[in-house]
N, C-alpha and C positions, 0 to 999 in steps of 0.2 A: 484375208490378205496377209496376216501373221503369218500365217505358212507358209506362203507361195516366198517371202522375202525371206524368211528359215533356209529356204530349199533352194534360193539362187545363192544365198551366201553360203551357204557346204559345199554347195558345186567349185563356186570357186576358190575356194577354201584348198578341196583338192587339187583342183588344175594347179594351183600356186604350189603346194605342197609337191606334188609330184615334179612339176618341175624345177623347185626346189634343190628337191635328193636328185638329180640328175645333173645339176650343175655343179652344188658339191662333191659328187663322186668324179666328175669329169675337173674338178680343181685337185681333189686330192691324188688322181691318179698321175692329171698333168706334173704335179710337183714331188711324187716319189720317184729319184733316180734309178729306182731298180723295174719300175714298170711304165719307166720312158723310154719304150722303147721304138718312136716314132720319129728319129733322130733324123729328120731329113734335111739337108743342106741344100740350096738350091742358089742357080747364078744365073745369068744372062743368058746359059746356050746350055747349063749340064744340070742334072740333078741326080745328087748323091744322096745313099745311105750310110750314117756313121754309127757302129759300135765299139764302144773300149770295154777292155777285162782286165781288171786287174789283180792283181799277184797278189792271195793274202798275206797278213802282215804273220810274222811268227812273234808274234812278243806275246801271244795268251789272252787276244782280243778276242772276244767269243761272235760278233760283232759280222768280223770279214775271217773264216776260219774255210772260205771255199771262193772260186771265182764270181765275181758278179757283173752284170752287164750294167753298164753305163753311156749316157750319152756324151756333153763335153763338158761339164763338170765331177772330176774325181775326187775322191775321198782324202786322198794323200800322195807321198809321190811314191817311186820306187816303180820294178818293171809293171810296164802296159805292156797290152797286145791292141792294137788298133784295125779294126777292121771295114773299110770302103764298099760297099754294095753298086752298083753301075747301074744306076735305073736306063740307062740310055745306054741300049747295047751297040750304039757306034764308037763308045767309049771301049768296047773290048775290043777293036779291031787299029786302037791307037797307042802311039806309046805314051807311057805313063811312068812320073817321075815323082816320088814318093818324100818328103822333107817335114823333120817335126826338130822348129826350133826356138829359143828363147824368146819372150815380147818383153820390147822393153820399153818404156816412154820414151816420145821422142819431146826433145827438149826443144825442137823448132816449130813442132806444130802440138798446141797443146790439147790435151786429149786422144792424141793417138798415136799408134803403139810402133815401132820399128822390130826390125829382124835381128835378133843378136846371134850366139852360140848355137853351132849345129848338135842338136841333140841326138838324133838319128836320122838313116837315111839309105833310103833305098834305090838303087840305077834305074836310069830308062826301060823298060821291057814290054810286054803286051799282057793283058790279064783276060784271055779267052774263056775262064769258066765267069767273068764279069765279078772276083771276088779280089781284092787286093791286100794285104797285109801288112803291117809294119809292128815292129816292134821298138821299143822306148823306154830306157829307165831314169826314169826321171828325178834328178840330182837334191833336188827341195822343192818345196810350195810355193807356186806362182801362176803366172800369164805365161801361156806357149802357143804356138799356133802351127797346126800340119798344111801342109804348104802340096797340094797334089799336084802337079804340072802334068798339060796334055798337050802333046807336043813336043819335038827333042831337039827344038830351034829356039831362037830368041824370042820369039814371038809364041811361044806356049802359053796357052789360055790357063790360068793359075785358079784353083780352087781353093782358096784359105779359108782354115773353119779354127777359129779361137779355141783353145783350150783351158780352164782354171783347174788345175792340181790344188786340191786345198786350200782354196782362196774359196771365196762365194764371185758368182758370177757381179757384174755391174746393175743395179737397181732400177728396175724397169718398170714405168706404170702398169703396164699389160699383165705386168705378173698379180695385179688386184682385182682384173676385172670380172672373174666370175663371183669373188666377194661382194663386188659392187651390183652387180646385176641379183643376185640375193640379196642384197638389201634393200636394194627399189622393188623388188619383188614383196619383199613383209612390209613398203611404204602404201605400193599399192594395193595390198590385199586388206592393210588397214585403213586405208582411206576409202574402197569401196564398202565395209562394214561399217563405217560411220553415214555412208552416203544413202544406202538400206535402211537403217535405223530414225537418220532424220526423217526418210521419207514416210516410214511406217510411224513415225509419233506424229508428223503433221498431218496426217488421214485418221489416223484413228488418237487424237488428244486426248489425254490423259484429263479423268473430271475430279476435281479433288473434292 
């Protein structure tokens, strides 16, 4: 009976383990900028892909000395290239109106952000290879937000995707939960090793 309880607790020793290293590699990759590259925006009616690259810095950073791809948080400010992906190819056949401009608190509703200064901006036109582009040099570290508009009436259905230039984004539970899900994972791996153990000393009791 010693061994049969040996050989269910390695088993799941592994299964823990394994799935372990699979949620840590899928936290660490989630939270490296340069291999998030899964930047998907999604709305009510459209779903976009968002990449930025930015322009390395020349001051002798060894750091950013080549472009790197990024999601919506940047490293620092200065030129971006921003680029829109069309998962929904009825969007290539729309006009589309391209807007990346300052966020600034609004002082009447607190906790959310208003439109300030136009940063960049690109006119109505159609993106038939379903790829869209804008460019952005971005003045200091802050809150901005690229403003896609589809449609060349009032009524343009607007895509707004936040941007943090050298801020850190706002502090979200969800950004802990594969931490957490690892840690009930080593709760519960050592609470069924205890649970194996009481039941092997109460069957076979120790005779002193």
């Amino acid at each position: 009976m010693k061994k049969s309880n040996f050989v269910r607790l390695m088993f799941v020793c592994l299964l823990l383990n394994a799935g372990l290293k699979e949620v840590l590699a899928d936290a660490q990759d989630k939270y490296d900028p340069k291999k998030n590259l899964t930047c998907l925006i999604t709305t009510d009616f459209y779903i976009v892909h968002l990449t930025t690259y930015q322009e390395p810095k020349k001051d002798g950073d060894s750091k950013r000395n080549k472009f790197e791809p990024y999601c919506q948080e940047l490293p620092g400010d200065g030129l971006t290239y921003l680029a829109i992906d069309f998962i929904d190819r009825d969007l290539r056949q729309m006009p589309v109106e391209m807007r990346v401009v300052e966020a600034l608190p609004n002082p009447d509703v607190e906790g959310e952000m208003k439109d300030g200064a136009t940063i960049a901006h690109e006119p109505v036109k159609q993106y038939n290879t379903g790829v869209a582009q804008i460019q952005a040099d971005f003045p200091k570290p802050g809150q901005y937000t690229l403003i896609v508009s589809v449609g060349d009436d009032m009524f343009a259905d607007k895509i707004r995707i936040p941007l943090w230039v050298g801020v850190s984004s706002p502090f979200k539970w969800t950004s802990f939960l594969p931490y957490l899900i690892a840690f009930l994972a080593v709760v519960v791996g050592y609470g069924l090793y205890r649970f194996f153990l009481f039941m092997h000393n109460r069957k076979h009791p120790r005779k002193d």
